[in-house]
N, C-alpha and C positions, 0 to 999 in steps of 0.2 A: 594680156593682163595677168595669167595663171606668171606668166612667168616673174613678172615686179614681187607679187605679193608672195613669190618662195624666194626671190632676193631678200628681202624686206624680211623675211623670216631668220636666213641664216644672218643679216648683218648685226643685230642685238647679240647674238650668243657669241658672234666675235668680242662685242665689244665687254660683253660682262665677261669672256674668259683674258680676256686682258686687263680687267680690271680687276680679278681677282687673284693675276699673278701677281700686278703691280703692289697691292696689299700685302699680300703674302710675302713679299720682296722685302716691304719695308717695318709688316711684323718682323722677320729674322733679323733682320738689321739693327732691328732699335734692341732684341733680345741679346744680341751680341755685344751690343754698345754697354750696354747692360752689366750684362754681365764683366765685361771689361773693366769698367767703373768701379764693380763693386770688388773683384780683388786686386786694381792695382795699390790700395792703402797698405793690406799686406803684404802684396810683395816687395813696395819699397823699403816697408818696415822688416822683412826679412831679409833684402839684399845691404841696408844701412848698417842692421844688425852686424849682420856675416864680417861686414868690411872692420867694424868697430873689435869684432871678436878677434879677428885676424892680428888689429894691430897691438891690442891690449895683452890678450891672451896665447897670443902665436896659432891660434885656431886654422888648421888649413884645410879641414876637408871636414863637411855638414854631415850629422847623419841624420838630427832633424831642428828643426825648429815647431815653438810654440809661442804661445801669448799665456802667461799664468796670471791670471784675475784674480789678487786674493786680496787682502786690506790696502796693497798696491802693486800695481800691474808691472809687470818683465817679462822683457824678449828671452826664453827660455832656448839655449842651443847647445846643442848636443854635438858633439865630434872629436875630430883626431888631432892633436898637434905634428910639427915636424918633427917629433919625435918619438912619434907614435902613441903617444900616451892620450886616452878619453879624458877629455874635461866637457865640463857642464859650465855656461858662461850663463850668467844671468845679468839682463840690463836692465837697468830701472825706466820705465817709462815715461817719468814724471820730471826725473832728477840725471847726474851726474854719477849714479852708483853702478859701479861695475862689481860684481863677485865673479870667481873662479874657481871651482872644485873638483878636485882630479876624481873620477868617477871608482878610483881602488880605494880611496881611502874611506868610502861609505859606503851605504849600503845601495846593493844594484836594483836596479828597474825590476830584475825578477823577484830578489828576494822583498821589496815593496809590494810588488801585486801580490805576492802569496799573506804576506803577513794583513793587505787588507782582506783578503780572502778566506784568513781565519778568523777574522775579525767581523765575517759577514756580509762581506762582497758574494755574488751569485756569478756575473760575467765582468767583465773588465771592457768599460768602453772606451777608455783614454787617459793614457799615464801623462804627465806633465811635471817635468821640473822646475821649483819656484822658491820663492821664498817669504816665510811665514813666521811674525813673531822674533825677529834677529837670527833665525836658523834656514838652512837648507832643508826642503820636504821633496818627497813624492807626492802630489796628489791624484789619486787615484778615484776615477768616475766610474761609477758600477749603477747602472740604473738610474734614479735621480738623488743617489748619494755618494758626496763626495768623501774621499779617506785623506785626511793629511799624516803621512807617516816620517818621520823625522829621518834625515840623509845621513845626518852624523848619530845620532843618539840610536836609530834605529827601531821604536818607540810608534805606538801609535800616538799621536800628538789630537787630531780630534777625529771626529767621523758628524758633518752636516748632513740636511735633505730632509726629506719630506719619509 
């Protein structure tokens, strides 16, 4: 009898540690599924991007991509032509608008975070190339304020946030 009632002991703790790998199994699963989900809209929107950039712009090689939200939204990409020259390719989200701007004939990503930084940036969270009002901007996130600084005129254009 001693001996049923130490089987009957150990066969619960079997079945709850199996039951709580099986859980565990399919928490990671659904967290992965998950997460899957939620960046393949940008990656598609990044790999669509790239291809559109390539054929419009001669774009061959990415050094980044972004999403710029401003009064309306563009695929923001950054890179090299085949002939080695930085251009900045902005596509419209919405519409059929392609721009193209060779990254020498404005002003660069550094000298934009500095000029928001005199302007009263503290750190720099995130540059993005967009486009604002008919012009090329840097917009520049420093905290919960955003700097739009003008790509061509070189100019702070406004400074949002809280």
């Amino acid at each position: 009898m001693k001996h049923k009632i130490k089987e009957r002991a150990k066969f619960p703790i079997r079945h709850y540690a199996i039951g709580l790998f099986l859980v565990l199994t399919a928490l990671v699963f659904s967290f992965f599924t998950i997460l899957h989900l939620a960046i393949e809209p940008w990656q598609s929107a990044k790999e669509g991007s790239q291809k559109i950039a390539k054929e419009y712009a001669d774009l061959e090689s990415l050094t980044s991509f972004a999403i710029y939200n401003g009064k309306e939204s563009y695929y923001s990409l950054i890179g090299k032509t085949s002939k080695k020259e930085e251009e900045a390719v902005l596509i419209s989200k919405n519409s059929n608008k392609i721009h193209v701007y060779r990254l020498q004939d404005g002003m660069s990503q550094a000298e934009a975070e500095q000029a928001a930084k005199e302007n009263g940036a503290t750190s720099i969270d995130k540059t993005t190339f967009g486009y604002l009002d008919g012009q090329p901007v840097w917009e520049i996130k420093s905290g919960s304020t955003y700097y739009n600084i003008g790509f061509e005129s070189k100019t702070l254009l406004s400074k949002e946030g809280l």
